[in-house]
Each structure stands twice: as C-alpha cells, then as structure tokens.
N, C-alpha and C positions, 0 to 999 in steps of 0.2 A: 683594659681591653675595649676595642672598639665597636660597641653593639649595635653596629650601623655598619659592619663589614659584611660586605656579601660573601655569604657560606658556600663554601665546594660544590661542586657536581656530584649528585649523589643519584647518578646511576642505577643503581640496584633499587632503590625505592619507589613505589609505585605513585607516577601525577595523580592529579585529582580525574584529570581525563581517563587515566586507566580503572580508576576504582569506579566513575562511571559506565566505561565502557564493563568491565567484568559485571558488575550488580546487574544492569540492565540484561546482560547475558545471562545471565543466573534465571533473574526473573520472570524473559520470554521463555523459559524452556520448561519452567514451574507451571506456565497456563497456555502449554504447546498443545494438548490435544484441541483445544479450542480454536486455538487460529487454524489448524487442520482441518477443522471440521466445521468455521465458520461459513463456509460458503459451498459452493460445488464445483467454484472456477479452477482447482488446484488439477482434478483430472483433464483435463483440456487443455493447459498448458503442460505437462505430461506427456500428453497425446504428442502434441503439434512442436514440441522438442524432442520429441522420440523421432519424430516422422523428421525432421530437420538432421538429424542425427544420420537416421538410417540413410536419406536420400540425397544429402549432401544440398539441397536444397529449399529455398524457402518456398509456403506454400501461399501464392496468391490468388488462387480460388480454390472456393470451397469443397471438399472431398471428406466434410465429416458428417452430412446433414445430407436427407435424400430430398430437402423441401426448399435446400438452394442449392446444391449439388450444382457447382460450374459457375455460381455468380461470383462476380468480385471478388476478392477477401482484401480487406488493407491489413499485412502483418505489424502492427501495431508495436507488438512485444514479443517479436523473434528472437532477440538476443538475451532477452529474460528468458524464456520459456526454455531456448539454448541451455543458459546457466542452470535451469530447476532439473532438465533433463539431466545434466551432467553429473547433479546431484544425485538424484534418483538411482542413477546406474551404480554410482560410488557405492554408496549404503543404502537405497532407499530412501521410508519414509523420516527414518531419520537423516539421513543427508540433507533432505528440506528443510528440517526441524536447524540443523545447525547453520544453515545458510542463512535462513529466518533470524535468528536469533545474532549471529554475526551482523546483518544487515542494521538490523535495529538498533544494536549494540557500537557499531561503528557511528551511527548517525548521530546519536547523544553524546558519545564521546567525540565528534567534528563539534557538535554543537558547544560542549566547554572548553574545546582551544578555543573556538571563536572567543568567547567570551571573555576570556583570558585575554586572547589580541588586541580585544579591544580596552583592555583594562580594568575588567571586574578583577577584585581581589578569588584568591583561589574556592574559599570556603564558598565564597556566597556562587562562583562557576560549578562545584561542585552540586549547590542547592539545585539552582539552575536546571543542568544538566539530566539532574535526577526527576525535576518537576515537568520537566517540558516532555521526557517519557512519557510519566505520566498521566499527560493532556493528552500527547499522543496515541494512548491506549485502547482510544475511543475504535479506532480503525486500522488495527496491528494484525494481517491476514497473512496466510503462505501464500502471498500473490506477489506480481510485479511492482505495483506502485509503492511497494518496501524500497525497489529502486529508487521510485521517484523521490522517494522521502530522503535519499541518501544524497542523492544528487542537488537536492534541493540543498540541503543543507551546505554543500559543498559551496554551490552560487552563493550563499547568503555569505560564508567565511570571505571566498573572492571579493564579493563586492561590499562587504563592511570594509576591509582592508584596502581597497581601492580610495573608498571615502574618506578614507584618517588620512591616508598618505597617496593623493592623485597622482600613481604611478601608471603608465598606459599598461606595460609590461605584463602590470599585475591581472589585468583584463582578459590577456590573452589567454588564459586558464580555460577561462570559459568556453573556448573556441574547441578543444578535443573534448569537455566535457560534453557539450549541447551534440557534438556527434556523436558520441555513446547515449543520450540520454534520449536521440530522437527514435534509436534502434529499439531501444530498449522499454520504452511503458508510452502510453501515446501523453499521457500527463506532463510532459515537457514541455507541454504550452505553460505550466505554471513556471517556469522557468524562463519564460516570451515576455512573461505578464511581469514576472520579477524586477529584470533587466527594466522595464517600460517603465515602474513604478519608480525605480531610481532614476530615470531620466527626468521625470515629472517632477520627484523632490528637488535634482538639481537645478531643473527650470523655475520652479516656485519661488528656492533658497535665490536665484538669479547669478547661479553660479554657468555662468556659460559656456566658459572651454569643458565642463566636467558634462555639463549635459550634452553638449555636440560629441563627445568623446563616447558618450554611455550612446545615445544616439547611434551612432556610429556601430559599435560592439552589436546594440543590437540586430539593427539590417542583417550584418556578418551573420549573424543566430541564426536568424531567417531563413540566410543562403545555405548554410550547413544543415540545419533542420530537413531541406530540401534533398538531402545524402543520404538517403534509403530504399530498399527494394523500388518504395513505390511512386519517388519525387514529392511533388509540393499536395499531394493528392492527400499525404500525411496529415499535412498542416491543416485543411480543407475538415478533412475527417473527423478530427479531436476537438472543432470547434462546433461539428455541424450534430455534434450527441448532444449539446448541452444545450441546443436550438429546441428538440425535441420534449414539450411538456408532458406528453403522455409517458415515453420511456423514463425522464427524471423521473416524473411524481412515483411512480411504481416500483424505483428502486430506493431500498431503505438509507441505502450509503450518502445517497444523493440530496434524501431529503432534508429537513432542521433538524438538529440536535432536539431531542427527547430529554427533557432536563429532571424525571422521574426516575429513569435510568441512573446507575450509580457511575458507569462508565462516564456520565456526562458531567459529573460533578466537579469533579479536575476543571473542564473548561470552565464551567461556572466560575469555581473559585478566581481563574486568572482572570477572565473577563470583571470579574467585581472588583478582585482586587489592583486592578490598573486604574481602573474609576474611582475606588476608595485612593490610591496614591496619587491621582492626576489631583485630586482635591486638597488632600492633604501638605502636597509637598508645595503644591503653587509652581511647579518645576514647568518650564516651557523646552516642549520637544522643540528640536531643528525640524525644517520640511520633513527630509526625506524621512526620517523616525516614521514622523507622524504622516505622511499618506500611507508608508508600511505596513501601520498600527489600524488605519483608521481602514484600507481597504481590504485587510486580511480580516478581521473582527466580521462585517459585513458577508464575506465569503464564506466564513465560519460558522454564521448565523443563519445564511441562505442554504449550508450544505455539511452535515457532519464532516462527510468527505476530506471539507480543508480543515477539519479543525488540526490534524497534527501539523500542516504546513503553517496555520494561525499560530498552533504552539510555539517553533521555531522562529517567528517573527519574533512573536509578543517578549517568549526572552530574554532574546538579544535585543531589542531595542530598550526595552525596560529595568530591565538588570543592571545596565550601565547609572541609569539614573539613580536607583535604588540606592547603587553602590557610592554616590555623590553625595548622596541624602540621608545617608547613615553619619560623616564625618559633621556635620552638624548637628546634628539632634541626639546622638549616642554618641560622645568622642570614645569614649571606653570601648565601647565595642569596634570603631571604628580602629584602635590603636592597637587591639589585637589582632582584627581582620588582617591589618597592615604585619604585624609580625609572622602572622603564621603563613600570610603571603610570601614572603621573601625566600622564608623557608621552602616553600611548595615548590616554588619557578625553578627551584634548582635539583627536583627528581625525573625521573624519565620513566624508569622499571615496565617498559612494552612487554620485557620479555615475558611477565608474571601474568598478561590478559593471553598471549601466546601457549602456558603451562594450560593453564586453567580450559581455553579451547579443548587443547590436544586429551586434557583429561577427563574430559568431559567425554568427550567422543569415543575417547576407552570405554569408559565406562558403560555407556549406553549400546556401543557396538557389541560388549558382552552382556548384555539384555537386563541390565541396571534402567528402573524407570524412576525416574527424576523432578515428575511431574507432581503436581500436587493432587492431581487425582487418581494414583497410580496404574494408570491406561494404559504409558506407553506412546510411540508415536506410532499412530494406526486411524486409519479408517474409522469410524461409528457406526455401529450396525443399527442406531437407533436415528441417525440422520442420513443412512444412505442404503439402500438395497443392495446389501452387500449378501445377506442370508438367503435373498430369491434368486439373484446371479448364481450364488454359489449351489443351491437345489438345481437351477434348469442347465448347469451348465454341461451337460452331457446331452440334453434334447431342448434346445435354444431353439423357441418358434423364428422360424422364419419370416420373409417378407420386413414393409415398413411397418413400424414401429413409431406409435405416439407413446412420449413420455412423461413424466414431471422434469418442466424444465430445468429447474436447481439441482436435480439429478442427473441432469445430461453432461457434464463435466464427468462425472464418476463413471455413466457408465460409457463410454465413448475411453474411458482408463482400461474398462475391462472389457469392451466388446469389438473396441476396434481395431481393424480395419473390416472384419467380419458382419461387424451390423454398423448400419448409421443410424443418428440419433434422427425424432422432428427438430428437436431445436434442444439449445442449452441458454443458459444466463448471460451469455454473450447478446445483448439486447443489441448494443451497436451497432452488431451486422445482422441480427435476422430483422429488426429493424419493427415500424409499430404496427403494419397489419399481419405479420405473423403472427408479431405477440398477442394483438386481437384476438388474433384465430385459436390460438393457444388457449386464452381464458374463453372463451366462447366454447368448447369441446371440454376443456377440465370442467367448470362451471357446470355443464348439461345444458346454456343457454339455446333459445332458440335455434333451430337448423343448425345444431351440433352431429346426428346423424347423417347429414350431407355432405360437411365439411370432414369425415372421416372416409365416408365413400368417396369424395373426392381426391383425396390423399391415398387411397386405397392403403390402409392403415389393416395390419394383418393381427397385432396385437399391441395390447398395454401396459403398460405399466404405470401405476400410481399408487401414492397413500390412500388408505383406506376411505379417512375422511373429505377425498372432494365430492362433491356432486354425482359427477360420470361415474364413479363406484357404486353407488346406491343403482341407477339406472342399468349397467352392465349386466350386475346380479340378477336383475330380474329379468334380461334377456335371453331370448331363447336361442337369438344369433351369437352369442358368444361365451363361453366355457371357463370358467376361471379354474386357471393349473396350480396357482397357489396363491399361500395367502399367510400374513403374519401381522404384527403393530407396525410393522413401517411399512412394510408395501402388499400390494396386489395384484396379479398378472393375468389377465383376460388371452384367448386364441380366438379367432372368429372362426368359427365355422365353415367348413368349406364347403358350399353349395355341390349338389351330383350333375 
C-alpha cells in the first residue's frame, strides 16, 4: 500500500478551521456578559440602527445630544449598527450575543485558512488559530470594530495569496470588501495602512510590477472608501481622532497595553516569543513579513487597540517560519506534522460549526444561560443605571439632562427619542472641549456651577462616587429623587 496516497474527501469531518471556528464560538459566549457590558457604546449603536431602521435613513446630524443637537455627525458605522439593530429586533440581547461571537468565530477561523494557504501544516494552523484569539481577547466588545477585525483578516488572506502567486485578479477582492468595510467601522483605514505596507515590502524586496500593482489597488481603496453617506469626509475623519492627544490619552482602548493585566499577557507571550524565535532560528524574514511584523508590533505597543490586528499579523507572518523551523531541528515532529497534515486538507464538515450555531441559539432562546457566570445575556445593573431608569420611569424629570458619559450609550437605549443625552463615549464627535466640559462639571472643578446653568441642565444623573455628588447633596438648589450603588439622580429645583 501506498502511504504517500492522497486520502478521499472526507466531507463529514470537521477542518482544523471549523474546530477553531466552533471553540472560539464557544468560548466568546462563556465570557459574553463581559463584552456586553465592557463599555456603554452597545446602547447607541442600538439607538442609531433602530432609528436607521425606523426612518429608512442614515442620520448625518446629530439628534441624540441637546449639546450638539444639529452639528455634523459622520456615520462612521451605519452598516454595523444596521446589522446590531437587526439583531436586536431578532432576539435581542442575545441576538448581539450571537452576532458577537459569530463575528469572532469566523475571524479566527479566516485566520487558519490563511495559514493553511500559505502552507502551515494543519495542527500547528489549528495552534495558530486558537492563539491569535487569544492575543486578540485583549479588546473583544459587542461593538463594530469586531467588523473591522473580520475584514482585516479577510485583506490579510487576499493579500498573503497575492504574494505566493502575483495574480492581479486576486486583488480585486479587496475592491467590494474596502466598500463594505468603509460603511461599516470608521477602522478601515487599517485596512489603507495594510495595502501601503505591502507596497512598501514590495518596493524594499525591489519587486516592481507587484509594488506598482499593490500601488495601484491601493488609490482604487481610496476612490471606493470615498463611497459613503458622507464622501472623502470619512477618510478625513478616522485620521483626524487619532491627531487628537487629549481624546487618545483618555481613552483606555487607545492607550499602551497594561502588561499587569492578565488580558495582556497573550500579547506579551507572542511579542517575546517572536524575539526569542527571530534569535534562535537565525531565520531571515523577506521585506514584506518584516515591515508587517516590525510596523504592527510598534502600533500594538503605542495602542492596546491594535493588538488583535498585531495578533493576526504576527501569526501569519510567523507561523509560516516556525513551520520551516520545526523540519530541521525536530524531524519527528516535523514527520508527523506532515502526516496528520495530509489527512486534515482533506475534511471540510461546515456543516457541524452550522449545528452547533443553530443550537446554541435554541438553547439560549429558551432561557438556557451558557455563560460562565450565569447572568445570561443582559444589561448589569451594577455598571449601568438600569435600577434608577427603571424607579423614574413613570415620573422621568424633565428638561436637559447631564450624565455620566459611559452611560450615555445605555441610556439614550432606554430614554430615547424622549430625552437627549449631554454627551455619550462617542469622543470623536463631541470632540475635546465638550469632554473638558464634561470632567470639569463631573469633577466639581472650578466654574462647574456655571457651565450647568449654561447648559440649563434640569437634572443628573451619576455614580455616587464623582465629585459633583458630594457637592449636589449638600445643595439646597437641588433634590435628589434617588439613589443606589451605581447611581444617583439630582432635580433642580424650580425657582417661583
């Protein structure tokens, strides 16, 4: 018998790609009330795909906030917030929950074809696969840029595949991708930056028809990117947040990786262990690998933000070498790798990550909670004012209203179209003397009593513990209607 014959199609059985994709689904849904309640962006995309939903159009000024009410808005991630809405209506908060976890699930599992395509053996695609979650876990929310991380990974498959075999063809992918991608999360500049960095490798390597070709690809991006509600004003926009030191430094996402954090440990480990293998193997990356390696690391280190986009680099560029680097220095290992590869390439079994969805979603739709902290996919009344909503919601003060900003996603979920928020976590468009304005009044700071009468601010709402709570309480202009561990609600007074 010939034990060098390639084995049948074995259909039924599940790739290494599907058991990544199923674990990782598994996994996201195990620490789902978390990504729910990591932030407070999830209500406001909510909102503003409901409102897309209902009015059949997008909204490009503001009509959530009374403190910009009518200025600009760039919809950045209309087609996301589309798709959360659409969720939402389905099932709820678990229809996010499985969109989320779909999203993530599909990204890891793109990431081990790649890897495959490019010629990692199965087992070490499947390590892979499972590890680059992982790293990615640092910044896995029910927000849009789950998009960008999808799409990202898509461009990295495209243009690794481009690179082995310089077909134009294969390029053009990127072309309805970078349209969906520019509608959808305003982060499709990493996607700009992507494309540029393969031009760069290929100009370095002095490969010239591939660099005037990538070259070329990218303008197109450009022109396409420029195919939204709001034209090149996009493009403008998504570069012009990241101009802004005050807005970065004050967002946690934004800032360096926290390497006390256990979240951040993943990245540690690949970041060292690239450095420990760059040393040990003596292995010399081609250009393009290495400006990938060398400008994604950099970005990783300037901004938690990219570490999952670092992840999906580091990977794939590394993995491959790994996988060179094993048939010398372990042949045994390498001779199995080689076996149980042959075997791998020739299953498929989608249908089994397809079961595992569908049952999922049974389950949970009949009020099966699957988390590991048995919560359920819900709201937290201990990171959102869901308890003092739900008391005032029969005698809801009136007038504007200042809030805790991280709460203004949530409650603009539950109060609007009826109240507007001061502002929400959407930094980008209230922009940095709002946000001034914002800690200067939560804070108690100086001439905080003026900047509320100037806003003519009817009531508040805040955690207990800011500043302006201690200061309130002792006012005799304003009345506090309630109060609990997560929030507290002030009325002012109404002069005779």
């Amino acid at each position: 018998m010939d034990e060098h014959r390639i084995p049948k199609r074995q259909w039924f059985l599940p790739s290494v790609s599907v058991l990544v994709f199923i674990l990782v689904f598994w996994m996201s849904l195990l620490f789902m009330p978390q990504m729910l309640n990591g932030d407070g962006d999830l209500g406001r995309h909510l909102t503003v795909g409901r409102y897309i939903l209902d009015n059949r159009a997008i909204p490009t000024t503001d009509i959530f906030s009374h403190t910009m009410h009518g200025r600009f808005l760039v919809p950045h991630e209309w087609l996301s917030q589309l798709e959360f809405a659409w969720a939402y209506g389905a099932a709820g908060l678990n229809g996010i929950a499985w969109l989320t976890a779909v999203l993530i699930a599909a990204t890891y599992a793109i990431t081990t074809i790649t890897l495959q395509r490019v010629g990692v053996r199965a087992l070490l695609a499947l390590a892979g696969g499972i590890f680059a979650s992982m790293v990615g876990a640092i910044h896995t929310l029910t927000r849009p840029h789950l998009f960008t991380l999808l799409f990202f990974a898509l461009a990295l498959l495209i243009l690794e595949l481009y690179r082995r075999q310089p077909k134009s063809k294969t390029l053009l992918w990127l072309l309805p991708l970078m349209l969906v991608w520019a509608n959808t999360h305003g982060a499709f500049i990493s996607g700009v930056v992507l494309v540029g960095l393969y031009v760069a490798g290929a100009g370095l390597g002095r490969e010239w028809r591939t660099a005037v070709t990538l070259l070329l690809t990218l303008l197109l991006l450009i022109l396409i990117a420029a195919l939204n509600p709001v034209g090149p004003v996009m493009l403008q926009h998504s570069f012009a947040y990241l101009q802004n030191d005050f807005l970065v430094d004050i967002t946690n996402e934004y800032r360096s990786p926290n390497f006390h954090q256990v979240s951040a440990w993943p990245f540690a480990a690949l970041l060292l262990g690239s450095l420990g293998f760059g040393w040990l193997s003596g292995r010399r990356l081609a250009w393009t690998p290495l400006v990938l390696l060398v400008v994604w690391t950099a970005f990783a280190l300037y901004s938690a933000r990219n570490i999952p986009l670092y992840g999906l680099v580091a990977i794939v560029v590394l993995l491959p070498e790994v996988d060179g680097w094993i048939d010398g220095v372990w042949p045994r290992l390498g001779h199995f790798l080689t076996g149980t590869d042959a075997a791998a390439r020739q299953t498929w079994g989608w249908m089994w990550a397809v079961v595992v969805v569908l049952g999922v979603m049974w389950a949970q739709a009949n009020g099966t909670k699957m988390d590991i902290f048995r919560a359920g996919n819900t709201f937290s009344e201990r990171q959102f004012p869901i308890a003092a909503i739900d008391a005032l919601a029969d005698d809801l003060p009136t007038g504007n209203m200042f809030n805790e900003f991280h709460w203004g996603g949530y409650l603009l979920y539950r109060l609007w179209p009826e109240r507007e928020v001061f502002m929400d976590a959407q930094t980008d468009f209230y922009g940095e003397a709002l946000t001034r304005e914002f800690i200067q009044i939560a804070d108690a700071k100086e001439g905080w009593q003026e900047r509320l009468a100037v806003r003519d601010i009817q009531w508040v709402i805040l955690p207990p513990e800011r500043p302006l709570a201690a200061w309130l309480s002792q006012s005799s202009a304003w009345a506090e209607v309630y109060r609990d561990d997560t929030a507290v609600v002030w009325v002012q007074h109404q002069s005779d």
